[in-house]
N, C-alpha and C positions, 0 to 999 in steps of 0.2 A: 589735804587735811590729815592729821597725824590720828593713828587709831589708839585704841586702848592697848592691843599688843606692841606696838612700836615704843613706848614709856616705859619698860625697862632697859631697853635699847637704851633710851637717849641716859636716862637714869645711871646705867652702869659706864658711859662714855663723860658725862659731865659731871657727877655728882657726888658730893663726901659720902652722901646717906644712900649709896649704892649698894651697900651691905644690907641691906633689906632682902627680906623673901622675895618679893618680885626680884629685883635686879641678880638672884641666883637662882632665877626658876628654869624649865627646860627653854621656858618662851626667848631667852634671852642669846638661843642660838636660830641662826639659819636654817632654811631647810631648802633655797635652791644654792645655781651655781655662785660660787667664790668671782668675781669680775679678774680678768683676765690681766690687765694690768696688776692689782693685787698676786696673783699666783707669778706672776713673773719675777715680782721683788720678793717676794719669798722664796721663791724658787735660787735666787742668786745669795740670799742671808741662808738659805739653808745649806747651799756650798761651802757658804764660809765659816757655818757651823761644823759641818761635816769633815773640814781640813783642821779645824784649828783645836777640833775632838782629837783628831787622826793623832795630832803632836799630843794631846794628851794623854791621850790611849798609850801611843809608845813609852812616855815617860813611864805610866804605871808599868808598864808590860818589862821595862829595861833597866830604868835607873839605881833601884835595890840592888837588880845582880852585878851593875856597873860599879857599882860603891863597894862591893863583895870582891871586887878586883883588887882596890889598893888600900883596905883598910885591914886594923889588924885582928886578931880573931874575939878579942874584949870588947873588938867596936860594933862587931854584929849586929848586935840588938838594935843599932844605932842605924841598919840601913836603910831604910825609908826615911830619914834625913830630908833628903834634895824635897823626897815630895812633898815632906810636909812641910817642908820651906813655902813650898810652892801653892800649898793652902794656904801657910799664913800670909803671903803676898795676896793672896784671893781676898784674905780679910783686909790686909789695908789700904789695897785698893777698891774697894766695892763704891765705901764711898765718894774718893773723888773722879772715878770714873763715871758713877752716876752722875755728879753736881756738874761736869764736863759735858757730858753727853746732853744735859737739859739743857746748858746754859750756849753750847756752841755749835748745838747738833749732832747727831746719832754717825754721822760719817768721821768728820775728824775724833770725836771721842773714840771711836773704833779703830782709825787707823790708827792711833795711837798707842792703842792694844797691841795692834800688829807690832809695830814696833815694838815695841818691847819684848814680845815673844820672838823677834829675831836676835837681839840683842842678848834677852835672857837663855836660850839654848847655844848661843856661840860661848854665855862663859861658862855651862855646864861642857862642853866639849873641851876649850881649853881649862879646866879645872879635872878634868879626866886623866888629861893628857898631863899633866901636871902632880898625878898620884893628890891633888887639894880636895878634901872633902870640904873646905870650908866656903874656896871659891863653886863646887858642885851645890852649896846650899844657897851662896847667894845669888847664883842664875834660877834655880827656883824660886826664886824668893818677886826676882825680875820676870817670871817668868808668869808668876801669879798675877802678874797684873793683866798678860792677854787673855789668860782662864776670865778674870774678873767682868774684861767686854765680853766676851763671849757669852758670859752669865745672862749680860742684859739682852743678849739677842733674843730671847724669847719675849722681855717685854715690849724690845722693837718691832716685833712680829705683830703685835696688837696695834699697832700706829699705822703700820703700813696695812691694814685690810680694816673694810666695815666689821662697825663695832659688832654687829650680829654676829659674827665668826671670831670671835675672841677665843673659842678650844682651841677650832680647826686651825687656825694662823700659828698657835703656840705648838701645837704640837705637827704643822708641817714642816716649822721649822725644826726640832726637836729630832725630826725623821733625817736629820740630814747624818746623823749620830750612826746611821745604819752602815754608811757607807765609809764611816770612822771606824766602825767593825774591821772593815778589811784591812782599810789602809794601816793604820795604827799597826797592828798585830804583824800585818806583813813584813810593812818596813823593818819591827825589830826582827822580825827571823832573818831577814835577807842581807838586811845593812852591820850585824851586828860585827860580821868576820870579815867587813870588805878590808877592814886595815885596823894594823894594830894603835891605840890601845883597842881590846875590846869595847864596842859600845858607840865609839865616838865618832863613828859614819850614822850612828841612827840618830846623834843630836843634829847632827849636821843636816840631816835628813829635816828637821823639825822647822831649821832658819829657813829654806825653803819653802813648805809647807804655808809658813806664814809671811812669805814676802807675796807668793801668790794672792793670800787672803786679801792681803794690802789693797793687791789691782783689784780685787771683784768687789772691794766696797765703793769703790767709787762707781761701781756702774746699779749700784740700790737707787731707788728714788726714796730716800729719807724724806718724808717731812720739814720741811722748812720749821723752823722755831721761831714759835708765836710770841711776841712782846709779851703778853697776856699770861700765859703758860709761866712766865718768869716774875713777872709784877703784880698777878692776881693773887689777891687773900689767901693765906692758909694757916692751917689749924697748927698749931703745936706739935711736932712727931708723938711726944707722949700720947695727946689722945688719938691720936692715929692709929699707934701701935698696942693701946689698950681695948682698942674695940674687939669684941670677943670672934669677929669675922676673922679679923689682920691675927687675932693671938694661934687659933688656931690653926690656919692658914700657912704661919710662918715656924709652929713646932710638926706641921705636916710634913715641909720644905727640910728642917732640921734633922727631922730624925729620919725622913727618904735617904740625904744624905750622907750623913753619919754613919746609920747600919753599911749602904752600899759601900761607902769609903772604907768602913771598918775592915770588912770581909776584902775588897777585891785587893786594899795596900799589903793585906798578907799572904793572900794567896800564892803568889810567886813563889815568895819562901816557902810556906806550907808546903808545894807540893814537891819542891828540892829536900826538905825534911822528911816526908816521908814517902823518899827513896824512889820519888820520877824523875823523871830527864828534865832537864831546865828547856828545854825545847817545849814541854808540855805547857809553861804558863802565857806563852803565844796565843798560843787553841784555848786553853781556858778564856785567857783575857777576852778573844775574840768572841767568843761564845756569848760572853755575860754583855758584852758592848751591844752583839745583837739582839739580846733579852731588853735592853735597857731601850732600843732604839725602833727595833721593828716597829712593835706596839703603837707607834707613834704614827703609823699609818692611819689606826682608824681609832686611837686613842679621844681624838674630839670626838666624835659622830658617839662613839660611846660615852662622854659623856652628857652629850647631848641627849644621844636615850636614856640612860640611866640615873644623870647625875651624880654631880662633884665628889660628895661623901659617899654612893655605893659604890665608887671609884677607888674615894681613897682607902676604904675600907676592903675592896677585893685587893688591892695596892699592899694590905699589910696583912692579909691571908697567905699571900705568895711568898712575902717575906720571912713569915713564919716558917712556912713550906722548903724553903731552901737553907733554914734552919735544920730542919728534920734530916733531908737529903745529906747535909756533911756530917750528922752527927751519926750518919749510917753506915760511911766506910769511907777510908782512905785512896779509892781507887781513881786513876783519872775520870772514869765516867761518873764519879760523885761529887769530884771537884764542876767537872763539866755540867752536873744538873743543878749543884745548889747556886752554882753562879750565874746559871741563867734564871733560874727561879728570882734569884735576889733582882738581878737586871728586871725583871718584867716588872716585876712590886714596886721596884723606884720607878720606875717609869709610871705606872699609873695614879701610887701618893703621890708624887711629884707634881704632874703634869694637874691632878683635880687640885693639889695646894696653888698653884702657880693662879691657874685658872681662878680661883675661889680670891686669893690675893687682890688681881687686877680690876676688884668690885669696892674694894675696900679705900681708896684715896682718888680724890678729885686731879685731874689734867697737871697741876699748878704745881702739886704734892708728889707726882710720883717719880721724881731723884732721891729724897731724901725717904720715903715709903719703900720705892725697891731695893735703895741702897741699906737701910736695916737691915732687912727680907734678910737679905745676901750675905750680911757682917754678919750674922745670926749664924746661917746657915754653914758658911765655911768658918768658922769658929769652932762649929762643931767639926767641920769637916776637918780642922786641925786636928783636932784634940785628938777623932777616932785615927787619923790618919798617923801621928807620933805612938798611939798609944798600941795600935796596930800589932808594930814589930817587935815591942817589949813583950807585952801578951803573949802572942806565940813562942817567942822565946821562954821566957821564963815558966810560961801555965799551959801552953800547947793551944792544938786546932780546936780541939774539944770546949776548954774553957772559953776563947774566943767569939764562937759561936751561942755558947751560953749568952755571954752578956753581950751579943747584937739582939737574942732573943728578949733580952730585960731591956734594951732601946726600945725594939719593936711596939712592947706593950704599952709606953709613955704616950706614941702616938695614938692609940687604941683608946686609951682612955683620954685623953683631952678630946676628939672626935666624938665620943661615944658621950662625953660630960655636955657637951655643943648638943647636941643631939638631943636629949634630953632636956637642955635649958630652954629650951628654941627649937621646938619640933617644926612650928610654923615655915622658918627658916631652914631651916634640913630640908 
């Protein structure tokens, strides 16, 4: 016999009108063990998480200074390029990655990913090797589409464990990001001088990374896709994405991203601008990957205690925080604290937007629900991402961080406006 605690449970696993107070109350997390088969397949998506970060990490951590090799000194401005190719790939694949993944399962729609992110960093390496900045933008561009499955890994996380652990699944997998800390940051210190051109032992580094990924999705036990799931009723995306749950949820998602991307796609150059060792944005990078990903140890449980919005709200306190921190000096250890600052803020906005999202669209609904989320999100993640290297260039570190500060507060206030309309629901 099903209790009165157990109805938001089934509420937020079945139901459009999951956006309700109940279905976002504390009740709607666990409080014993995660079942053991569940931690296993998470355990194996968070590997896959964790390598396919790794290649992403590197990318941030190398490809500006790679493009700083063979371009000419007018095109400067112009080096974050590859990456933000590599967002706008993010953006257009989000969606048929999603509509993929619902319609043929979470496994081929993933290796699929894979693929491509082998494909995509073999033509950043021959485009290197090539002096092409143009083919360096269309391997990101391919390359955005493995970032794009990896996106959804966190809503696969939610499929693979009971619905009562909807944080803890998101953000175990989430954790895998920790171990992208390392590897990411390593491999470009290590790989970058193994052979000339500069750079293009660490892309090569990446096709690896993700031909790995490939082998460990096949051993997930995905979910079979339910006939149901694909031919059951669903609403309109519009009112999906007008419900005031899904609105703020997905400018949570937008602006975690956005500031984070802002800040870490220029910091490489920032800290060769003012006058450290290009060795030094390894350790930074690493630093802020750890900030971003630790947390994700016990980022559910908190907000299981705390809840989603004092989440997302300690989430853009830190962000502000690491605001402060670069605007206070130019030394490595300022680069080093306001990037982890920034890391931990995305991590906990993120991680409470993510969580607070997956209440908001019923079983049938959520391809074209997460795939918005996501178009939304790396949209913005473009824009910060292209707008990044122009900024520093032209207005410096200073004004940069100003306006992540004027992002920061967009999310601040639609949170805080939520909050007020809907305390019951807060």
């Amino acid at each position: 016999m099903s209790s009165e605690r157990d109805a938001p449970n089934r509420l937020g696993a079945e139901g459009g009108c999951a956006y309700g107070a109940r279905a976002m109350s504390v009740d709607n997390f666990a409080r014993g063990p995660m079942p053991r088969r569940a931690l296993r397949n998470l355990g194996l998506l968070a590997a896959c998480q964790a390598l396919t970060q790794s290649s992403n990490t590197l990318m941030f951590a190398s490809s500006a200074l790679a493009v700083l090799t063979i371009v000419s000194h007018e095109m400067r401005p112009w080096a974050n390029l590859p990456v933000t190719m590599q967002h706008l790939g993010v953006m257009l694949a989000v969606f048929p990655a999603s509509m993929l993944s619902q319609r043929l399962g979470r496994r081929v729609g993933f290796r699929i990913g894979a693929a491509m992110g082998m494909i995509g960093a073999a033509a950043v390496a021959v485009g290197l090797g090539l002096g092409s900045l143009l083919l360096m933008c269309v391997g990101g561009v391919v390359l955005g589409g493995a970032v794009a499955n990896m996106q959804l890994y966190r809503f696969a996380a939610v499929e693979l464990a009971p619905g009562a652990f909807r944080a803890q699944a998101i953000s175990y997998v989430t954790v895998g990001g920790v171990f992208a800390a390392f590897v990411g940051p390593t491999l470009a210190r290590f790989t970058s001088e193994l052979w000339l051109p500069t750079f293009q032992a660490s892309f090569c580094a990446v096709i690896v990374l993700h031909a790995i990924v490939f082998v460990l999705l096949g051993l997930v036990e995905f979910p079979k896709v339910k006939p149901e799931e694909v031919a059951s009723p669903q609403r309109p995306l519009i009112e999906i994405a007008t419900q005031p749950a899904y609105m703020v949820a997905a400018a949570g998602g937008m602006i975690a991203f956005g500031v984070m991307s802002f800040v870490m796609a220029a910091s490489p150059l920032a800290i060769v601008a003012c006058g450290l060792s290009a060795k030094e944005a390894p350790i930074t990078i690493l630093v802020h990957v750890l900030g971003m990903f630790v947390p994700s140890f016990f980022t559910g449980h908190l907000i299981a205690r705390y809840g989603m919005f004092n989440m997302m709200m300690a989430g853009i306190v830190l962000l502000v925080g690491g605001v402060v921190v670069a605007l206070a000096g130019i030394t490595e250890w300022h680069f080093r604290g306001a990037l982890t600052l920034n890391g931990i803020g995305w991590n906990f906005l993120f991680v409470g937007a993510t969580t607070m999202l997956t209440t908001t669209y019923r079983p049938s609904e959520r391809g074209k629900a997460q795939a918005l989320n996501d178009f939304m999100v790396f949209a913005t993640t473009t824009v910060a991402s292209l707008m990044a290297g122009v900024v520093l260039e032209l207005k410096g570190w200073a004004t940069l961080n100003y306006l992540a500060f004027a992002m920061t507060c967009l999310a601040l206030v639609a949170i805080t406006v939520y909050r007020l309309r809907a305390p019951e629901r807060a």
